[in-house]
N, C-alpha and C positions, 0 to 999 in steps of 0.2 A: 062670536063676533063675525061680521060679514067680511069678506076677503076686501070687500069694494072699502070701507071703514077703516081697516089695519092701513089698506095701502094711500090713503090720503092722512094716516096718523106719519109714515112712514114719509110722503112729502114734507108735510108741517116740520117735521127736524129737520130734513134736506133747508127749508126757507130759513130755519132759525139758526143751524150753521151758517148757511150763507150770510145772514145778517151779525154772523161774528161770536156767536155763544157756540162753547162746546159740547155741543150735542149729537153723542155717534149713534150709534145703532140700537147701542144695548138702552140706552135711553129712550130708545122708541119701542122698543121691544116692554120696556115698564110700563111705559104710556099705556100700550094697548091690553097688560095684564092691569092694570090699575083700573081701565074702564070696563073690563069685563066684571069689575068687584061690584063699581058703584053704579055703573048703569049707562046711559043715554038719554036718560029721559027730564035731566034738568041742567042745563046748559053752566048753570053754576057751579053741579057737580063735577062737570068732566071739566072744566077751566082749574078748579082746589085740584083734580085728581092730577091731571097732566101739569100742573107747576110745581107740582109737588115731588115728583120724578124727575123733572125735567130740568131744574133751577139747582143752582148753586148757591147763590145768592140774593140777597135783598136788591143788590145793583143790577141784576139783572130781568128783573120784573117789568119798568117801563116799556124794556123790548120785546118782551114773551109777550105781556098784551093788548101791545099793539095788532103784534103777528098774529093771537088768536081773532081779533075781532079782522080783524081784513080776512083771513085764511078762512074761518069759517062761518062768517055772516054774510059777506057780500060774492055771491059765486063770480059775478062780472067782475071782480077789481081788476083782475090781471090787463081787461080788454082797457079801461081805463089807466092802469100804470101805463100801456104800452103807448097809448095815445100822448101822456106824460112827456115820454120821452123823446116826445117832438121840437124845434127849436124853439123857445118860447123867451118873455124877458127875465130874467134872473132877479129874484127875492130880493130886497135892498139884507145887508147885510145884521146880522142879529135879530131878525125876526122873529118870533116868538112863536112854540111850534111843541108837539109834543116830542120827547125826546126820542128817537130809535125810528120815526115814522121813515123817515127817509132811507132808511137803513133798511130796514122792512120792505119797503117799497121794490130796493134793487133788490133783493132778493126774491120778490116776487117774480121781479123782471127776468133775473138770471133763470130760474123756476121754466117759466113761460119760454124760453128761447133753447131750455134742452128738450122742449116736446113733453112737458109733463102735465102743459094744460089740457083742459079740452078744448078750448076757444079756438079757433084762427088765429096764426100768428100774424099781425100787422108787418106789412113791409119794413126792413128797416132803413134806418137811417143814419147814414154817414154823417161824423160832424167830427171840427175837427179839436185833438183830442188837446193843442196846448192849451195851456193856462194862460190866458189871458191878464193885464195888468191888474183890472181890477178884480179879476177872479181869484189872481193868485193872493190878494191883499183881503179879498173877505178871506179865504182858507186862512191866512195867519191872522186873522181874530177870531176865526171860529174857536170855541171848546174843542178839547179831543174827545171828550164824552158822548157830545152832540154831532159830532163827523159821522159820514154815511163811509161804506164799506172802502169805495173807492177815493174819495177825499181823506180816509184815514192811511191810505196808499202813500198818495203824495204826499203828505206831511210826514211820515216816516222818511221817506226820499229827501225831502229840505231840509229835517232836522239832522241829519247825517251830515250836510255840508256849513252846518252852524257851527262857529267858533267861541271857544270857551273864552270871555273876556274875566279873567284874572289877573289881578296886580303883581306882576312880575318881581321876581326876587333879587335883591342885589346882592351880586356876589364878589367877594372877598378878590378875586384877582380881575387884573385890568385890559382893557383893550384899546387899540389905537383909534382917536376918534379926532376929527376937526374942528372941535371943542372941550376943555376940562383942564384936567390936570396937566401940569408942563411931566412929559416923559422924557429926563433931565436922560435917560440912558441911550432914547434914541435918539436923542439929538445930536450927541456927542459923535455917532457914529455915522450920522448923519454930513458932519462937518467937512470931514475931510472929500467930499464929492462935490461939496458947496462952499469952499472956502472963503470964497468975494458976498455971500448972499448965503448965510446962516439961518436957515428954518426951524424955528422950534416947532419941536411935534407936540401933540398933545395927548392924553388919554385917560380912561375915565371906567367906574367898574361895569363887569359885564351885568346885564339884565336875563335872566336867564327866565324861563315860563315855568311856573311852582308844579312841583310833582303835584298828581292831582288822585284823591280818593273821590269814589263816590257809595255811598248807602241808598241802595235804594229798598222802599218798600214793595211787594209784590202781590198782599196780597191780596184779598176779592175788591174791597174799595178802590184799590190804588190800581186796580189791573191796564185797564185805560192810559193811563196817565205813566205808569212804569212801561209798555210798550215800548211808547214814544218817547222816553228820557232812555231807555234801551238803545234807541237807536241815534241816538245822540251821543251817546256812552261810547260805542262803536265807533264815529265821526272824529271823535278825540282821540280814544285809543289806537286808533290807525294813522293820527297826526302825530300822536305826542305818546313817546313810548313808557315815559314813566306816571302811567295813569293807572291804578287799580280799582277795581270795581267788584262790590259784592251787593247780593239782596239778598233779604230778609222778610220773613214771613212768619213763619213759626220758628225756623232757624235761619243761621248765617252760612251763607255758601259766595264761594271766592270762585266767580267768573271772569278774571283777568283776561287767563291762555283762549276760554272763547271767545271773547271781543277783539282777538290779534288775528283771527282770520280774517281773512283778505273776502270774501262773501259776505252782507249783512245778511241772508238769509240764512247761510250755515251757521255763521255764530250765533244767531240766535236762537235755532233748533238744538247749539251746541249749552247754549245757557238753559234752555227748557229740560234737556235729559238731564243735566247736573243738579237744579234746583227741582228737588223733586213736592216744594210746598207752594207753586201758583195757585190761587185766587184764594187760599186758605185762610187762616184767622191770622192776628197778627201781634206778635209777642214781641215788640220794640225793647220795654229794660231789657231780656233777656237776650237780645240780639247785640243790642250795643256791650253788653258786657260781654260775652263770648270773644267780641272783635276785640277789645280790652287787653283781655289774659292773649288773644292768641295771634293777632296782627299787629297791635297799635306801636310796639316797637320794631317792627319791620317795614311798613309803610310810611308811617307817618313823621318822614327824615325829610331833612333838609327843608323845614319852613311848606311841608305841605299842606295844602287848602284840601279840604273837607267837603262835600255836597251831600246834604240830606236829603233826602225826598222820601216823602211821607207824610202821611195829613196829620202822624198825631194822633191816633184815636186807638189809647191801648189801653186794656180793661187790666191790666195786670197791675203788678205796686207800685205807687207812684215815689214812695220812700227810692226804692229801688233805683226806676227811672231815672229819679234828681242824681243818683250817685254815678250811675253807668254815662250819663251826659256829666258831669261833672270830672271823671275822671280824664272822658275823652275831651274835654276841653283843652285839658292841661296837656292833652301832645298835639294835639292840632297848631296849625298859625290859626286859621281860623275855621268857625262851623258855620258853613251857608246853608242856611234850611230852603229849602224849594217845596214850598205849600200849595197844593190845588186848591184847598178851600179857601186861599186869600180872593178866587174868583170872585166872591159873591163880596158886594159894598158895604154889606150890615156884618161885617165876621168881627168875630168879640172873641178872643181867648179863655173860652169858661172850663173847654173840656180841662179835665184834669193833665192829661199830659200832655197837651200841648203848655198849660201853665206850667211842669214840671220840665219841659225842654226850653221854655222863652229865655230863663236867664243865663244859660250857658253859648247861646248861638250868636255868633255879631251880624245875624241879620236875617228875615226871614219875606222871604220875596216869593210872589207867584209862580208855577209854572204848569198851565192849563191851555195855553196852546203855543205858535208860531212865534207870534211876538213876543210875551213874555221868556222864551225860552232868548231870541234874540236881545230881550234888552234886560237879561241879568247885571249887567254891569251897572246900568242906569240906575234900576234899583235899588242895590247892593250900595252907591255913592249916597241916592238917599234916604235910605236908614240910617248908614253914617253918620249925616250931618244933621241927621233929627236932634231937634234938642232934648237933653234928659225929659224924660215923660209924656213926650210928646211919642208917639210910634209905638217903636219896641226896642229902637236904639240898640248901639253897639255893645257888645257884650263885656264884659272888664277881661284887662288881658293878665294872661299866665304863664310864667313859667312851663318849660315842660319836669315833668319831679323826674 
């Protein structure tokens, strides 16, 4: 194979890293043994050959071929990305569009601006880099699936200062408040400073914010979407110190200690060396049972709430499934499921585990970008007040055994 060939196989990964897929070296290095098998000479061969090497998964297909048909049909793109990149008027928001193109695109651009093209690079152009009001309101409708490299940036950054709305726990001992209960003991001691003009105090139980667990799913479907509930994971963890956090993949891994550093990029490099099953296949009964035997009676104290994330989609026993959710029902206060596939209007609960996790959760709300992750609470109030059969409705409640 021609030196000139390797080192444009050898871009092509530079672009499709850039655009977000794990693609090092060695993966280029198959690429260019994979084409020396089957050839050059049929465009469809070297596209099977190089996704073939190059891919992890089915979710990440819409992006590979985008990047091959721009990377290697159109020699001009880059001069046109870069002309793009001019000030122009902004999409109305959810427009319809192939998925990764955008993504693709800045990575051509980044591509083009370290001198890897051949073209001229256009002058560039200063603009300025805040978010604007209605800019920042399409990014929280956007998908995270469909965010380009850089709007997947910022949404990581806003989902960190997002607050967990949870219905707070009442607890057993009381505080002074200027409404509730007569506190008949501070009054009395009160008296003698106020003789002429006796105040009764009052007080009422404290409201304290529920220990919070979260599950999340990690692998190849959910990788998107578990990022960014990553970094939200962190936002809370750094607010709220009694929050645990594991993912789940093919096994269960307890990333607590690295979402308490004080860095969101360290904790999450520190959750990547620990969880050593990202974008991998996904074994949910087996996970939830693992947490079962080996967490469920160390975290799951004092009336704490539960966050699931995960779509659901586990090829394993669904027998299983029903019992691993059912056990963990019974220590939870409650199971919020946070489903990305509730994104889509027409979603029907057919797969099987999603049918084997419906009846144990009190509620199963979206979470696929900005907004949905800010109005959990909204959600969460209506599914509650769904009437039986209507929805999915609240889940029957339990004892913990």
């Amino acid at each position: 194979m021609s030196g000139e060939l390797a080192g444009n196989v050898l871009r092509f990964a530079r672009v499709l890293r850039a655009a977000g897929m794990p693609v090092g070296t060695d993966r280029a290095l198959r690429a260019v043994a994979a084409l020396e098998v089957v050839g050059v000479t049929r465009r469809d061969d070297v596209h099977a050959a190089m996704s073939a090497v190059m891919l992890d998964s089915h979710a990440q297909q819409p992006v590979f071929d985008a990047a091959f048909d721009a990377f290697w049909r159109d020699p001009r793109l880059l001069e046109r990305v870069l002309a793009s990149r001019l000030p122009q008027a902004a999409e109305p928001a959810g427009a319809p569009g192939p998925r990764g193109n955008r993504r693709v695109e800045e990575a051509l651009a980044a591509q083009s601006d370290t001198g890897l093209a051949r073209e001229p690079q256009a002058t560039e152009t200063l603009a300025d880099a805040a978010l604007s009001h209605s800019a920042r309101e399409r990014l929280r409708s956007t998908d995270f699936e469909a965010m380009s490299v850089s709007e997947f940036a910022l949404a990581e950054q806003l989902a960190r200062t997002l607050v967990l709305p949870l219905r707070p726990v009442v607890s057993r001992r009381f505080a002074p408040a200027a409404r509730g209960r007569i506190d008949l003991r501070a009054s009395l001691r009160a008296m003698p400073r106020q003789p002429d003009a006796p105040a009764l105090a009052h007080q009422r139980r404290r409201r304290l914010p529920p220990p919070v667990v979260m599950l999340i799913d990690i692998s190849g479907s959910m990788e998107r979407y578990a990022r960014a509930f990553l970094h939200f994971a962190h936002g809370i963890t750094r607010r709220q110190r009694n929050t645990h956090t594991f993912v789940f993949g093919t096994r269960l891994t307890d990333i607590s200690r690295c979402l308490r550093h004080r860095d969101p990029d360290e904790a999450l490099a520190l959750a990547g060396r620990a969880a050593s099953d990202w974008q991998g296949g996904t074994r949910i009964a087996s996970s939830l049972a693992a947490f079962n035997r080996q967490w469920a009676r160390r975290v799951l104290t004092r009336n704490a709430s539960l966050l699931l994330v995960t779509d659901g989609l586990d090829r394993g026993d669904v027998g299983e499934l029903d019992r691993a959710a059912d056990t963990l029902a019974r220590w939870a206060r409650e199971i919020i499921w946070l489903n990305p596939l509730l994104r889509y209007d027409g979603f029907e609960p057919k797969a099987a585990g999603v049918r084997a996790l419906l009846p144990h959760v009190s509620a199963m709300v979206p979470v696929h970008n900005l907004h949905s992750l800010a109005d959990i609470r909204q959600a969460i109030e209506r599914q509650r007040s769904a009437t039986p059969g209507a929805g999915y409705g609240p889940a029957r409640r339990r004892s913990a055994a």
